[in-house]
C-alpha positions in Angstrom: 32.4 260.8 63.1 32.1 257.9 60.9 34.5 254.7 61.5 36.7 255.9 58.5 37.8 259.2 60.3 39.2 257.3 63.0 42.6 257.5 63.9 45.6 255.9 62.0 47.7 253.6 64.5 51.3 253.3 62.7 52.9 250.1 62.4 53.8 248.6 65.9 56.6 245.9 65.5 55.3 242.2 66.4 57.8 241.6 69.5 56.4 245.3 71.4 53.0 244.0 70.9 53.8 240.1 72.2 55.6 242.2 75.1 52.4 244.4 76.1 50.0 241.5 75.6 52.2 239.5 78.2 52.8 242.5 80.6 48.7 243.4 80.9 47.3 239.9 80.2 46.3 240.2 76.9 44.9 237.0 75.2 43.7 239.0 72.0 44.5 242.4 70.8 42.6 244.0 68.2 44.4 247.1 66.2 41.8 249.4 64.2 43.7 251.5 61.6 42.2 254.4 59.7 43.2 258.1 59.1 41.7 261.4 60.3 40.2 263.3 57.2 38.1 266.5 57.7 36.3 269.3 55.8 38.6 272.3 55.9 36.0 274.3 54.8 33.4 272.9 57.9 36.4 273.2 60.2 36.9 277.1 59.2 33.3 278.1 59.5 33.6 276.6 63.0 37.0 278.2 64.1 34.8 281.7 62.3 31.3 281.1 64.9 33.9 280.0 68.0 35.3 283.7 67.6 31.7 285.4 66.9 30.6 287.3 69.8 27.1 288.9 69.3 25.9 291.5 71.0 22.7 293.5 70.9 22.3 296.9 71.8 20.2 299.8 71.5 22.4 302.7 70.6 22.9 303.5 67.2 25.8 302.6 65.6 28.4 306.3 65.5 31.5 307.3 66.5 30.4 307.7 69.9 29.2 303.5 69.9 31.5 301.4 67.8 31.7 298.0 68.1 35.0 298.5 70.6 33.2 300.2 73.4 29.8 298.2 73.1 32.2 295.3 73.5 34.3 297.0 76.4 31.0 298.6 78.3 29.5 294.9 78.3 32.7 293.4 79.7 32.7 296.0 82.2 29.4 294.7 83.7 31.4 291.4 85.5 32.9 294.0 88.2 29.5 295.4 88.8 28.3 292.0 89.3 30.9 290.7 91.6 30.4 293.6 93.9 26.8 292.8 94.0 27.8 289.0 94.7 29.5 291.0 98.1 26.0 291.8 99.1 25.0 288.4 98.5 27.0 286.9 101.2 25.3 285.0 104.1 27.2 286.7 106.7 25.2 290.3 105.7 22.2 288.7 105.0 21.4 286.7 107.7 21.7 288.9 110.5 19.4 291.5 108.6 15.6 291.1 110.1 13.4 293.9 108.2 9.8 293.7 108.1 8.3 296.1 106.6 8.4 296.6 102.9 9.5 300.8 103.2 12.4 299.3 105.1 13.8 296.6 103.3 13.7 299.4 100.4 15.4 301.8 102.1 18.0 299.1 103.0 18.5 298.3 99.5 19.3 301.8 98.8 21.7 302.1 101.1 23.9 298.5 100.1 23.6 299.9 96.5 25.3 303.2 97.7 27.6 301.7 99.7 28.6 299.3 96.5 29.1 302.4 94.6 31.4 303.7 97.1 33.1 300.8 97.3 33.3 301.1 93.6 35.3 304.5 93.8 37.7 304.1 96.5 38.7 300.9 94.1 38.6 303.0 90.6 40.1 306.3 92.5 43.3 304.3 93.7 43.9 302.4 90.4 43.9 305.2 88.6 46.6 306.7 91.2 48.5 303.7 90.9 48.8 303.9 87.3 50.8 307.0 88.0 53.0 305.2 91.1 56.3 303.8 90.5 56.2 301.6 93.6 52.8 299.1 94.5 50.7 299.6 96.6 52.1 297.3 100.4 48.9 295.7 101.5 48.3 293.4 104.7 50.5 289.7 104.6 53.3 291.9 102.5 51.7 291.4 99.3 52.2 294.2 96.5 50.0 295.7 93.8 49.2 298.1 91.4 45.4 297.3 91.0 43.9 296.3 94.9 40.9 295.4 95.3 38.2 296.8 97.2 38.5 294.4 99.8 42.0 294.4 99.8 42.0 298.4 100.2 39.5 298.1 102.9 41.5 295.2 104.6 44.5 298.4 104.5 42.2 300.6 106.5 41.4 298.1 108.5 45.0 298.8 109.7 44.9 302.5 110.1 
């Protein structure tokens, strides 16, 4: 931004500017006017890129793929990723002491299938919900439609 482009301070009457100088100490007091002017054609190409997402895939473009479901498959990833942040936690991990390789495998395989169960029991009672009149009552009184795992497994908890 060059110093033109800098924004226009309107006119401030005299005795409000003698009134602030006094209040804040003010010996001196510079005003620097100018007026905003920008490139509408600069500022539409840059509104255009901030609401370009690109993404790259390797199914073909058809009716099966279009651009909706590419879209909606990708933004589907950020659940399977925050139930992988579950395994994550220091409370599992720590008090997990494998040593051999086979093991620490096999105990991979079994947090994956346990994330994928966790998975269901979520998808399996929203989709019942969306056919519900009345949320779901979880623990501390609190209603929804769409639990959580962890909330649904804080339910059982209670069973």
């Amino acid at each position: 931004m060059q110093f033109e482009d800098m924004v226009s301070i309107s006119a401030v009457p005299s005795q409000l500017i003698a009134a602030l100088c006094d209040e804040f100490g003010f010996k001196d007091l510079i005003i620097i006017a100018g007026e905003i002017r920008y490139d509408e054609e600069a500022l539409l190409m840059q509104v255009q890129k901030q609401g370009l997402f690109v993404l790259v895939t390797d199914h073909a473009q058809s009716e099966a793929w279009d651009s909706a479901r590419v879209l909606q498959t990708y933004k589907g990833q950020a659940a399977a990723e925050t139930r992988f942040r579950l395994l994550k936690d220091p409370v599992i991990l720590e008090a997990m002491y494998v040593k051999q390789p086979r093991r620490v495998e096999a105990l991979g395989v079994v947090f994956v299938m346990a994330l994928l169960i966790y998975g269901l029991l979520e998808w399996r009672v929203r989709e019942q919900m969306k056919r519900e009149k009345e949320p779901l009552i979880l623990p501390g009184n609190r209603k929804s439609f769409t639990p959580t795992g962890e909330m649904l497994l804080a339910l059982l908890k209670t069973i």
